[in-house]
C-alpha positions as a printed Julia matrix, in Angstrom:
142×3 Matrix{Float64}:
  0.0    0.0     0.0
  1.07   3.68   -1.09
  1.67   6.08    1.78
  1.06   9.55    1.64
  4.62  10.15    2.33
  5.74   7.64   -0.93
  3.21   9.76   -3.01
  4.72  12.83   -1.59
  8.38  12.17   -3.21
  6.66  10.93   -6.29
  5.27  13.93   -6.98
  8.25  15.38   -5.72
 10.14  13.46   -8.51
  8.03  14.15  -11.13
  7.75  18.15  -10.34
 11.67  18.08  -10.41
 11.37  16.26  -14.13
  9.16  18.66  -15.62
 11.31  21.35  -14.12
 14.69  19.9   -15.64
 13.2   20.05  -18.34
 11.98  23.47  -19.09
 15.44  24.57  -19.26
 17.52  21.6   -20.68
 18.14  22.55  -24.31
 17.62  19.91  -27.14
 21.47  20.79  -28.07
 24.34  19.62  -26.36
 26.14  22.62  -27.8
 23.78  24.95  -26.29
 24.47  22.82  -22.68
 27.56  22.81  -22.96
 28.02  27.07  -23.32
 25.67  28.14  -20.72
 27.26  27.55  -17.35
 24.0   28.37  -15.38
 22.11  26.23  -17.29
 24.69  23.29  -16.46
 24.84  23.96  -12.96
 21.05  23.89  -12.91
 20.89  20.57  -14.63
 23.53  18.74  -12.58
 21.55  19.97   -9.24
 18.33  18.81  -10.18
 19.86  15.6   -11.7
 21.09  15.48   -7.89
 17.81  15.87   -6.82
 15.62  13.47   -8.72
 18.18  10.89   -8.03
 18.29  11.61   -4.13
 14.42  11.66   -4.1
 14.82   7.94   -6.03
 16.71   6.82   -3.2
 14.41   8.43   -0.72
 11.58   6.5    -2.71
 13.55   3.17   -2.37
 13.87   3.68    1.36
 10.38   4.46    2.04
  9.26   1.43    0.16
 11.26  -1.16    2.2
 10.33   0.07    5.62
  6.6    0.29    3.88
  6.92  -3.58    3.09
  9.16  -4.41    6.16
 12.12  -5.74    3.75
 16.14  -6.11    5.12
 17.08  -2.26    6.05
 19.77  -2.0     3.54
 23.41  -0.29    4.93
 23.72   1.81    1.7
 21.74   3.84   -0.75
 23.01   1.09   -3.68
 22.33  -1.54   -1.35
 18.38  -0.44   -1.18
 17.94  -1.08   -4.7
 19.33  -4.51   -4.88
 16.93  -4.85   -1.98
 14.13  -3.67   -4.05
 15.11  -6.2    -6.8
 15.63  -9.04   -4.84
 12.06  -8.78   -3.51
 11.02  -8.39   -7.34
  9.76  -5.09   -6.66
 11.78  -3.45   -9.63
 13.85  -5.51  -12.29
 17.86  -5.74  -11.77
 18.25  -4.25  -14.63
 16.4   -1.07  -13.66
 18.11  -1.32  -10.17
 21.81  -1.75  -12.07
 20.5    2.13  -14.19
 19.57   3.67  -10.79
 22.55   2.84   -9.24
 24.73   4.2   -12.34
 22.97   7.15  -11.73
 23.64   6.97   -8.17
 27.15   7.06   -9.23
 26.79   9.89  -11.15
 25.09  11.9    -9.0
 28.24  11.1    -6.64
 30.62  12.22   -9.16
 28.68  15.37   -9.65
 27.83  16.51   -6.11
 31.49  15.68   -4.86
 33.31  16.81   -7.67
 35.52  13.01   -7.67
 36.33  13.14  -11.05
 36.43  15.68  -13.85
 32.81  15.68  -14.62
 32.7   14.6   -18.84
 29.63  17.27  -19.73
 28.65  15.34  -22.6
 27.92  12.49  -20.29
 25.63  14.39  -18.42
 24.29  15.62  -20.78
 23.52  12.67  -22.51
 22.31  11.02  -19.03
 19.83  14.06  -18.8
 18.35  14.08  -22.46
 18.18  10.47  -22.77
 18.11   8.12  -19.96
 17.16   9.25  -16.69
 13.64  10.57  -17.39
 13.34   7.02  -18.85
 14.78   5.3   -16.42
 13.27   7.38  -13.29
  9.54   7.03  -14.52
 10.21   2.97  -15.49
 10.86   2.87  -11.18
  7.61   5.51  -10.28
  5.35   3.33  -12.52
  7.09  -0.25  -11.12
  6.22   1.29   -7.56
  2.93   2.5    -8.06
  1.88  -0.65  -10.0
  3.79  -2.94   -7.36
  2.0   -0.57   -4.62
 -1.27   0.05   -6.02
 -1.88  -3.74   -5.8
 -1.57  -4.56   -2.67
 -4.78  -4.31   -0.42
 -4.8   -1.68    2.87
C-alpha cells in the first residue's frame, strides 16, 4: 500500500522532471556554453536521483524488507524482492554514481555524459521505477 509520504516524493520526482526540463536545451552545444544552465541541470539531476533513493527507502520500511546499509544496497533490496527488475536497479545505481561524481566533484565531470544522461536516460529510467512502484503498490490491499 502507497503512503502519503511515498506519493509525496513521487510527486516530488516528477515536479523536479518537468522542471529539468523546461530549461535543458535539445542541443548539447547549447548545454555545454551556458554555465547556469549546467549547474542547474547537474543539481536537479542530484535531486531526482536523491528523491529515487528516498523512494527506495520508504518502500522497504513500507513492506518491512532487510534495512539496507547503503543507498546502492536499497535497490538490490528492491530487486531481490522483485519489486523493480535488476536491470532497472543496475541504471539507478549508475545514476547513483553519477550523481556522486557530480555533487562531490571526484572526477572531472565529462559534460557530454551528463548531458547525454539528462536528455536520454534518466527521465526514462526514473519514470520505469515511479510506474514499477505505483503498479507494485497500487496492488496490494490496505
Amino acid at each position: 500500500m502507497k503512503t502519503k509520504r511515498i506519493d509525496d516524493k513521487i510527486q516530488d520526482i516528477e515536479r523536479y522532471l518537468v522542471e529539468l526540463h523546461s530549461f535543458l536545451p535539445n542541443e548539447y552545444e547549447l548545454y555545454k556554453e551556458d554555465t547556469k544552465i549546467k549547474a542547474a541541470s547537474e543539481r536537479y539531476f542530484e535531486k531526482i536521483v536523491e528523491a529515487v533513493i528516498d523512494v527506495a527507502f520508504l518502500v522497504i520500511r513500507n513492506k518491512n524488507l532487510k534495512l539496507p546499509e547503503d543507498d546502492k544496497q536499497a535497490l538490490d533490496i528492491l530487486a531481490q524482492a522483485k519489486i523493480i527488475s535488476e536491470e532497472l536497479a543496475g541504471k539507478l545505481k549508475d545514476a547513483k554514481r553519477m550523481r556522486n561524481v557530480l555533487a562531490h566533484q571526484y572526477d572531472t565531470i565529462d559534460d557530454e555524459i551528463v548531458f547525454n544522461t539528462l536528455r536520454e536516460e534518466l527521465e526514462k529510467d526514473v519514470e520505469a521505477f515511479l510506474r514499477t512502484i505505483d503498479e507494485k503498490l497500487k496492488t496490494e490491499a490496505p
